[in-house]
C-alpha positions as CSV (number, residue, x, y, z in Angstrom):
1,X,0.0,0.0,0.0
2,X,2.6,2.5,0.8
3,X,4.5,2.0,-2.3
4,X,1.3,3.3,-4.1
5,X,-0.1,5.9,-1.7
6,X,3.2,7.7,-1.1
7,X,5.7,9.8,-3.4
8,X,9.3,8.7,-3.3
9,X,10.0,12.6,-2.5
10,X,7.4,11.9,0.2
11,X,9.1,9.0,2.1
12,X,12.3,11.0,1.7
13,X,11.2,13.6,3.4
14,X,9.5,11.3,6.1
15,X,13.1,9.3,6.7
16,X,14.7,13.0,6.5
17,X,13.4,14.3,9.3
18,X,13.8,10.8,11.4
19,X,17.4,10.8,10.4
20,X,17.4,14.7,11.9
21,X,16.4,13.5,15.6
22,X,12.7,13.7,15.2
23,X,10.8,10.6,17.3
24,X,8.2,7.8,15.0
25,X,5.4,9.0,16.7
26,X,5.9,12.6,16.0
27,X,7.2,12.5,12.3
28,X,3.4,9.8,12.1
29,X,1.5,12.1,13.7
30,X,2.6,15.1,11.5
31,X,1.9,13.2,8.5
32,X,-0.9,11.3,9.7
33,X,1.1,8.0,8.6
34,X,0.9,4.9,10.5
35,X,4.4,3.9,12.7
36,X,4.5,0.5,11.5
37,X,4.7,2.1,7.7
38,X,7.6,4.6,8.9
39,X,9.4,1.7,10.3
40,X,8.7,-0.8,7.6
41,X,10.6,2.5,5.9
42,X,13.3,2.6,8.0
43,X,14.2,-1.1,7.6
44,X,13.7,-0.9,3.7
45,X,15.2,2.4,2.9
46,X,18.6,2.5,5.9
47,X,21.1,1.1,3.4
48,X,20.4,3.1,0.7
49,X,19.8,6.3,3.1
50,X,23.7,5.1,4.6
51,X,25.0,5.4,1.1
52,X,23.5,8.4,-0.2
53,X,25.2,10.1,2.6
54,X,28.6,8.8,2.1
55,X,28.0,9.7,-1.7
56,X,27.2,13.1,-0.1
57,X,30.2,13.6,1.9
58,X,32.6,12.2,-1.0
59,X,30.8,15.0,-3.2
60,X,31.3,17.6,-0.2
61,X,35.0,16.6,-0.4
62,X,35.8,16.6,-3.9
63,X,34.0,20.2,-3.8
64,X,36.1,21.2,-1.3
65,X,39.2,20.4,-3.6
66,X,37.8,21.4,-6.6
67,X,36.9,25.0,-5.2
68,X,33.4,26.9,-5.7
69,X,30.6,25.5,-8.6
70,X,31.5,27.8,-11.6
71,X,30.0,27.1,-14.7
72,X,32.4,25.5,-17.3
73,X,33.6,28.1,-19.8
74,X,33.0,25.6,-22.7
75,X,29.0,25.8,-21.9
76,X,28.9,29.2,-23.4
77,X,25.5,29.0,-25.1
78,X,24.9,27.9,-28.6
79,X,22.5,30.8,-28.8
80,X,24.7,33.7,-27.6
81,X,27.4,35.3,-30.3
82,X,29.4,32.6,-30.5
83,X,27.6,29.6,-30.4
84,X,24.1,31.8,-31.2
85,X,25.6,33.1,-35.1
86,X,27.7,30.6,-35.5
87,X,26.2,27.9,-34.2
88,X,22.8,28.1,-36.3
89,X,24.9,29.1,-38.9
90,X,26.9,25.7,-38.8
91,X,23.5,23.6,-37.9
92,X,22.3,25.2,-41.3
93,X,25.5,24.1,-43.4
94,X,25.0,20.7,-41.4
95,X,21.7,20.4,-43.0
96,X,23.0,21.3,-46.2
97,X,25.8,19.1,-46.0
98,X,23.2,16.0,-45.5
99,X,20.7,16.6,-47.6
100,X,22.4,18.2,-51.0
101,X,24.0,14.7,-51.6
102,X,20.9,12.7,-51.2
103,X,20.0,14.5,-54.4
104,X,22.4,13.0,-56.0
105,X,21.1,9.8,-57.0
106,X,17.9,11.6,-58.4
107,X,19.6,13.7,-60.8
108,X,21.6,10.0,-61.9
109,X,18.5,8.1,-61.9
110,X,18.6,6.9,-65.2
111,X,22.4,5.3,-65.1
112,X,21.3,4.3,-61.4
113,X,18.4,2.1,-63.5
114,X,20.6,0.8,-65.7
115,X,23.4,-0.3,-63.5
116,X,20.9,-1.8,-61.2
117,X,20.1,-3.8,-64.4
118,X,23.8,-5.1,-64.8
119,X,23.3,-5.9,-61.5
120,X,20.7,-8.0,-61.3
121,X,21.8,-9.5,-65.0
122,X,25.8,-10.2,-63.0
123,X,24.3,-12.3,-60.2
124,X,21.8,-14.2,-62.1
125,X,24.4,-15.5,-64.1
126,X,26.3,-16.8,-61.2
127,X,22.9,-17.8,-59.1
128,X,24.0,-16.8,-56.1
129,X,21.8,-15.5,-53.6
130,X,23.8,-12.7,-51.8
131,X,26.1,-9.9,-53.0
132,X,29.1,-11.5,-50.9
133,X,29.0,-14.5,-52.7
134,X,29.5,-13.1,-56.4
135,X,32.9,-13.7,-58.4
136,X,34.2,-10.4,-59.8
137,X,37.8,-12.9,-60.9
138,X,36.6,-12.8,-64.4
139,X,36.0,-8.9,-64.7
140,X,38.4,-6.2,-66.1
141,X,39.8,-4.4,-63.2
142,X,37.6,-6.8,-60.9
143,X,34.4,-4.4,-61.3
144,X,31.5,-4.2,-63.3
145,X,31.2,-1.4,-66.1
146,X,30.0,2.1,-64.5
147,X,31.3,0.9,-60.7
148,X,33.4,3.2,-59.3
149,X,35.9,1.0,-57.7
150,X,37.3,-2.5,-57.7
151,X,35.9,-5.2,-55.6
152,X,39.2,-5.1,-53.3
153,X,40.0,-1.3,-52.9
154,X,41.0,-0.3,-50.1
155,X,39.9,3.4,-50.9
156,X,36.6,3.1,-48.6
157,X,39.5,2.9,-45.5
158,X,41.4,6.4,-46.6
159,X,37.8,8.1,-47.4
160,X,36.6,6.8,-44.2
161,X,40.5,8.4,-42.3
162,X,40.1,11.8,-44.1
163,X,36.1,12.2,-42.9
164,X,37.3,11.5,-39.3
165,X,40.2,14.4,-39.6
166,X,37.8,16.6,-41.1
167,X,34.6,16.2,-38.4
168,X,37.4,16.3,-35.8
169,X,38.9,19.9,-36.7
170,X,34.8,20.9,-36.7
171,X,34.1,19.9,-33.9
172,X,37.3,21.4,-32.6
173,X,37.0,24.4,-34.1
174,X,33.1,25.2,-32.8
175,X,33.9,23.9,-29.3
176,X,37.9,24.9,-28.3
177,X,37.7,23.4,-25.4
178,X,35.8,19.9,-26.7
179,X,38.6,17.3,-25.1
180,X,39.7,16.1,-28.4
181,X,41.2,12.5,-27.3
182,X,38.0,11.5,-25.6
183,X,35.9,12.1,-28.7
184,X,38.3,10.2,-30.6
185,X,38.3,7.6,-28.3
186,X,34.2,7.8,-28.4
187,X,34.5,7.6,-31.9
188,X,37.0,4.4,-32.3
189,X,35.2,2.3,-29.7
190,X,31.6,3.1,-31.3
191,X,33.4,1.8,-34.6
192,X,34.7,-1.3,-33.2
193,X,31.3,-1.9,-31.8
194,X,29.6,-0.9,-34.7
195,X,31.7,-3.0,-36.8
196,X,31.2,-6.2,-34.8
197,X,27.4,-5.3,-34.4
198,X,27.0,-5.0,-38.3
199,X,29.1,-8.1,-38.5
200,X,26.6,-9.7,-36.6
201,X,23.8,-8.7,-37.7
202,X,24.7,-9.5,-41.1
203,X,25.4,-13.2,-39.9
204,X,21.6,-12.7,-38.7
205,X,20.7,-11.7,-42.4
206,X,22.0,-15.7,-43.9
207,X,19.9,-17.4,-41.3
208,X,16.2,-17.7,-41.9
209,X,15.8,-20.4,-39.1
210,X,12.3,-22.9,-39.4
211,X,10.2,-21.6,-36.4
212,X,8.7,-24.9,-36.2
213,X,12.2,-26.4,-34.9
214,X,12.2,-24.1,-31.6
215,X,9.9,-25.0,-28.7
216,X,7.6,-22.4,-27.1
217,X,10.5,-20.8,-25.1
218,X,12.7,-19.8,-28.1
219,X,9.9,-18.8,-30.5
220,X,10.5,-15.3,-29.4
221,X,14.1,-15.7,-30.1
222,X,13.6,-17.5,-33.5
223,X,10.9,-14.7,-34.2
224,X,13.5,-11.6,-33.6
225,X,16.6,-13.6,-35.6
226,X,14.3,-14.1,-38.5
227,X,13.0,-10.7,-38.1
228,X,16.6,-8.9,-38.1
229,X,17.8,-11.0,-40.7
230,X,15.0,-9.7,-43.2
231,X,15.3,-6.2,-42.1
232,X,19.2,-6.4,-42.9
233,X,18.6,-8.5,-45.5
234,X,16.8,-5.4,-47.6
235,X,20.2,-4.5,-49.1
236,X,20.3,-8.0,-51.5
237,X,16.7,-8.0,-52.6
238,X,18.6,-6.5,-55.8
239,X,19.0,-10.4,-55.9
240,X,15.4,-10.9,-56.2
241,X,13.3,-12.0,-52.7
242,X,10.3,-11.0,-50.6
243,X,10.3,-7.5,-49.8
244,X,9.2,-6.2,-46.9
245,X,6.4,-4.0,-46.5
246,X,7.1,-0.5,-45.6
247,X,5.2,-0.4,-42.3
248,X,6.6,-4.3,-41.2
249,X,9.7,-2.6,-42.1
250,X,9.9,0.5,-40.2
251,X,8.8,-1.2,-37.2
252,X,11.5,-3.8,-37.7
253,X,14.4,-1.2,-38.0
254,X,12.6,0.3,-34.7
255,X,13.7,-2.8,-32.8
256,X,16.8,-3.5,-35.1
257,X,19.0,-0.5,-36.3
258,X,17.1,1.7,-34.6
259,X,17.5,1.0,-31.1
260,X,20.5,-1.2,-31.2
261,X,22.7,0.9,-33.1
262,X,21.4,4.0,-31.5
263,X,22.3,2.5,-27.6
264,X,25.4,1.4,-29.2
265,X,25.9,5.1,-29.9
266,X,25.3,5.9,-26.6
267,X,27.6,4.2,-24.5
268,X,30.3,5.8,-24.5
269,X,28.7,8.9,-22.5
270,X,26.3,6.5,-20.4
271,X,29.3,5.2,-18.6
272,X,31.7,7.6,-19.0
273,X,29.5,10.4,-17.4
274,X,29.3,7.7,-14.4
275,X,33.2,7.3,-14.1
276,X,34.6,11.1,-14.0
277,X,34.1,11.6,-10.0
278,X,35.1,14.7,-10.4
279,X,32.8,16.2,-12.4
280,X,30.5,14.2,-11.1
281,X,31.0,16.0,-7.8
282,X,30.1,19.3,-9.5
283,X,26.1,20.3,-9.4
284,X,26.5,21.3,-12.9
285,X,27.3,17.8,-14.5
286,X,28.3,17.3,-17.5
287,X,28.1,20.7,-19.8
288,X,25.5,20.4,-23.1
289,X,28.8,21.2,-25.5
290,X,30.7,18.7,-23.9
291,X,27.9,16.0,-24.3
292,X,27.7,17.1,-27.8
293,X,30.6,16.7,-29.0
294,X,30.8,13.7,-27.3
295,X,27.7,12.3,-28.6
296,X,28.6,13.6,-32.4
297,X,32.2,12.0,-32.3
298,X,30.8,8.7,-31.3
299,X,27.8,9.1,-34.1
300,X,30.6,9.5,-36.8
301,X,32.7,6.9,-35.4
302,X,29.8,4.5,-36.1
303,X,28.5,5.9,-39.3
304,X,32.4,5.6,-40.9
305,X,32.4,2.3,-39.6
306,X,29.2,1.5,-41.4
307,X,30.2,3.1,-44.6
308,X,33.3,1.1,-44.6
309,X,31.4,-2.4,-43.9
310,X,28.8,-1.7,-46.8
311,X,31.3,-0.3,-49.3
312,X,33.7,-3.2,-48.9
313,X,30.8,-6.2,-48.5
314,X,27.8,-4.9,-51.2
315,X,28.9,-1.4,-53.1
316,X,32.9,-2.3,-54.3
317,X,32.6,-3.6,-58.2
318,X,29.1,-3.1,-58.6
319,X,28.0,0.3,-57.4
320,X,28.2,4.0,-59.2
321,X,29.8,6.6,-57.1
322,X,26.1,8.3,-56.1
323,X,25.7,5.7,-53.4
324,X,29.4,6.2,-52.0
325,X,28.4,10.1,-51.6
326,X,25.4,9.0,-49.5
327,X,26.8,7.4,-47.3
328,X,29.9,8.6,-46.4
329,X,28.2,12.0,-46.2
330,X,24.9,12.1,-45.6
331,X,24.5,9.1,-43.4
332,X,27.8,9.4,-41.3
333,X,26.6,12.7,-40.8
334,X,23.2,11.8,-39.9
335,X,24.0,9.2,-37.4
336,X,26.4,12.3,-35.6
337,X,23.3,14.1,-35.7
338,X,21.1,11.3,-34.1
339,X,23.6,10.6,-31.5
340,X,24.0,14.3,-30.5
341,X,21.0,15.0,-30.4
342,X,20.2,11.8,-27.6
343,X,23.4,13.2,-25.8
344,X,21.9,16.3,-25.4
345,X,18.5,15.0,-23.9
346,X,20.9,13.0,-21.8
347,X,22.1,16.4,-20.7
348,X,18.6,17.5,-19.2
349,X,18.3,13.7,-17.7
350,X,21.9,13.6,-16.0
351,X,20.7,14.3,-12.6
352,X,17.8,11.5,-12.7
353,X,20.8,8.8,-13.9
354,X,22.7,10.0,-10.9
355,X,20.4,10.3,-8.5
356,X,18.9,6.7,-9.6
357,X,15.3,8.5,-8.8
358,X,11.8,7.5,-10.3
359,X,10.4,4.1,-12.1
360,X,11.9,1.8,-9.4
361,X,13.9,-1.1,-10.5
362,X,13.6,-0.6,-14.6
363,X,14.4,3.7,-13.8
364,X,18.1,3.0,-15.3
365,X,16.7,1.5,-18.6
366,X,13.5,3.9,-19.0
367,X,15.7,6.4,-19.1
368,X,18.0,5.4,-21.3
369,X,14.7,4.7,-23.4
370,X,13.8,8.5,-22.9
371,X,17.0,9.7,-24.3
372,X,17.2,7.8,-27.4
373,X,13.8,7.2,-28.6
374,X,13.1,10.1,-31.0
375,X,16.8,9.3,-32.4
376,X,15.7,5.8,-32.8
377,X,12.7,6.7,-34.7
378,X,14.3,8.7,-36.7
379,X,16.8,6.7,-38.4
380,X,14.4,4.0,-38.3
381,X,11.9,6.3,-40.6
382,X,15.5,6.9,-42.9
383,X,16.6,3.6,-43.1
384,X,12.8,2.5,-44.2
385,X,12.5,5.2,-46.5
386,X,15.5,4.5,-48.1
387,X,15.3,0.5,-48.3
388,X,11.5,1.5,-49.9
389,X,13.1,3.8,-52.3
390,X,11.3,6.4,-51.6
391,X,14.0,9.0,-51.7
392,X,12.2,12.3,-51.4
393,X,10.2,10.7,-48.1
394,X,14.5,10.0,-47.0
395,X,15.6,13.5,-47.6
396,X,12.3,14.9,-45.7
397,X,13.2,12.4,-42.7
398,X,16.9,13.8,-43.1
399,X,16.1,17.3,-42.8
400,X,13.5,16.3,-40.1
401,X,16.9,15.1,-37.9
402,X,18.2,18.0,-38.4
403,X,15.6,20.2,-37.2
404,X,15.0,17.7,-34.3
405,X,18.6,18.5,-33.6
406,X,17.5,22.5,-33.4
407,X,15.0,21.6,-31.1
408,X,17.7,19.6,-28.8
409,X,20.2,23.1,-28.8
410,X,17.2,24.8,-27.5
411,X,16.4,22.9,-25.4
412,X,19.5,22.3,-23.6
413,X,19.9,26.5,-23.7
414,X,16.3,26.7,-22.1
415,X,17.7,24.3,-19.3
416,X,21.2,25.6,-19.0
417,X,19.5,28.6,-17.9
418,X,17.0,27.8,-15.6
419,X,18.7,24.7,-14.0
420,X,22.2,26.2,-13.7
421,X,22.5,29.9,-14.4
């Protein structure tokens, strides 16, 4: 009963003034709660009361050393002269910089047609049933006519180093004081990750496993395997196959690419924001900039590592240079935009993650949940558009990251503000 009649603020407040001297039957009387609640309280609520204040007198410590809570230079607003011109200035070349190229393959859509057509003509003269699996040893230069590289080229890895340098020097330039090895360390462990997770995934794709062998307990499992691998599967249905609807699709990626690739995205601040005591011992947290750049550097990080697993396993040998632009572009850039913009909703939420406060024993995962899900549903609505061909729908979910992203710099102002100002 207590559990649903009282407020956790409530019960803090209850064991609060206990802890300050006050007697049961006062603090019951005051609040016209029964004792045997308050001490049901006390025995359920002591050790985590007995480690709040230890946090409290580590954090009093650390203050102590640290000196008084200044703001950190580096959160100078985005909308003040700096950040304010500036920074819409660069979020408005950001959104040229993604969508212009997804153009691209509309002006080229003719030769896009026809290569598709030596495509599909290539690989049913091998009858194979994935892109992997075709033989490029009997073609000139080990490519198909318009393909703008060889099957092997390595070129994908040196496209793939110069992006990095360039993001890096922008995000270094906009924020001086962004700490430039930790978002290159965000960025190469969101690539190794990313890399093994598309590995996987694509492993996921070759199995289309009979539900009828699993027993009751794994048809869920069976059910999500099957499902990922159709859903990552989209790319080869230029080898003929069942499509899959756009809506069975969409809400595939949601639970696939969506949510997956987006909470691989976010790792690297959800536990690195637990592990820095020290700025963890400041009431201001983590700044917004900081999380940004963060959050963008791990974004690119992933989307070069995605670029470089498509190029080298489906585009080398068989794919014009439109589809090369796209991605190493638009969709690096876009999943920097998706993951900076979750990073910043994680900067509004940082309290609630360290305080641990609200929806009881799932409150770590809800939140995480809270951050990322308009980022998932986002690139989930790209990724379908694009796998449906509809490429004007892409561009208009594109630019709709982008503004999302606005929205996020706003917000984060609005609570920089009135939270810490």
């Amino acid at each position: 009963m207590a559990s649903t009649r009282y407020s956790h603020e409530k019960i803090l407040e209850v064991l609060g003034e206990l802890e300050a001297g006050a007697s049961v039957a006062e603090v019951a009387q005051r609040h016209e709660i029964s004792e045997s609640t308050i001490r049901r309280w006390q025995t359920k609520f002591r050790g985590a009361l007995q480690k709040q204040e230890e946090r409290q007198q580590q954090v009093e410590a650390l203050t102590q050393q640290l000196g008084p809570d200044v703001p950190d230079e580096d959160d100078r607003p985005w909308l003040s002269i700096r950040g304010g011109i500036v920074g819409w200035i660069a979020l408005l070349l950001l959104c040229t910089f993604l969508v212009v190229p997804l153009f691209v393959p509309l002006w080229n859509a003719d030769e896009g047609q026809r290569q598709f057509e030596r495509i599909q003509q290539f690989a049913s003269a091998q009858n194979v049933s994935s892109l992997e699996q075709l033989d490029f040893s009997g073609l000139p230069e080990r490519r198909l006519d318009g393909a703008w590289l060889p099957r092997d080229s390595t070129a994908p890895w040196a496209i793939a180093g110069g992006l990095a340098a360039i993001f890096l020097a922008l995000l270094v330039g906009l924020f001086p004081r962004a700490r430039t090895a930790t978002c290159v360390l965000a960025g190469l462990f969101t690539a190794v990750a990313g890399m093994a997770l598309l590995t996987g995934f694509q492993y996921l794709a070759s199995l289309q496993i009979p539900a009828e062998k699993a027993n009751g307990y794994l048809m869920p499992l069976i059910w999500l395997v099957n499902l990922i691998g159709r859903s990552y599967g989209q790319l080869g249905m230029v080898l003929g196959g069942v499509p899959m609807g756009f809506f069975e699709l969409f809400f595939t990626l949601v639970l696939t690419a969506g949510l997956c690739e987006e909470t691989c995205k976010a790792i690297p601040y959800l536990t690195g924001a637990g592990g820095e005591q020290k700025l963890a011992a400041r009431r201001f947290g983590y700044t917004s900039n900081r999380l940004f750049t963060w959050g963008f550097a791990s974004g690119i990080g992933f989307g070069l590592a995605e670029a470089i697993h498509y190029s080298t396993t489906q585009y080398n040998g068989l794919m014009l240079p439109d589809i090369y632009v796209v991605r190493f572009l638009s969709v690096v850039g876009l999943h920097g935009v998706w993951a900076g913009a979750a990073a910043l909703n994680y900067y509004r939420l940082q309290e609630e993650f360290q305080s641990g406060a609200g929806f009881g024993p799932y409150g770590w995962l809800l939140r995480v949940l809270r951050v990322i899900a308009v980022p998932v549903l986002l690139h989930a609505l790209y990724d379908a558009f694009a796998f449906s061909d509809m490429q004007l729908a892409g561009i208009g979910a594109a630019f709709a990251s982008v503004v999302y992203l606005g929205t996020r710099v706003v917000a984060a102002e609005h609570h920089r503000t009135t939270h810490v100002a």
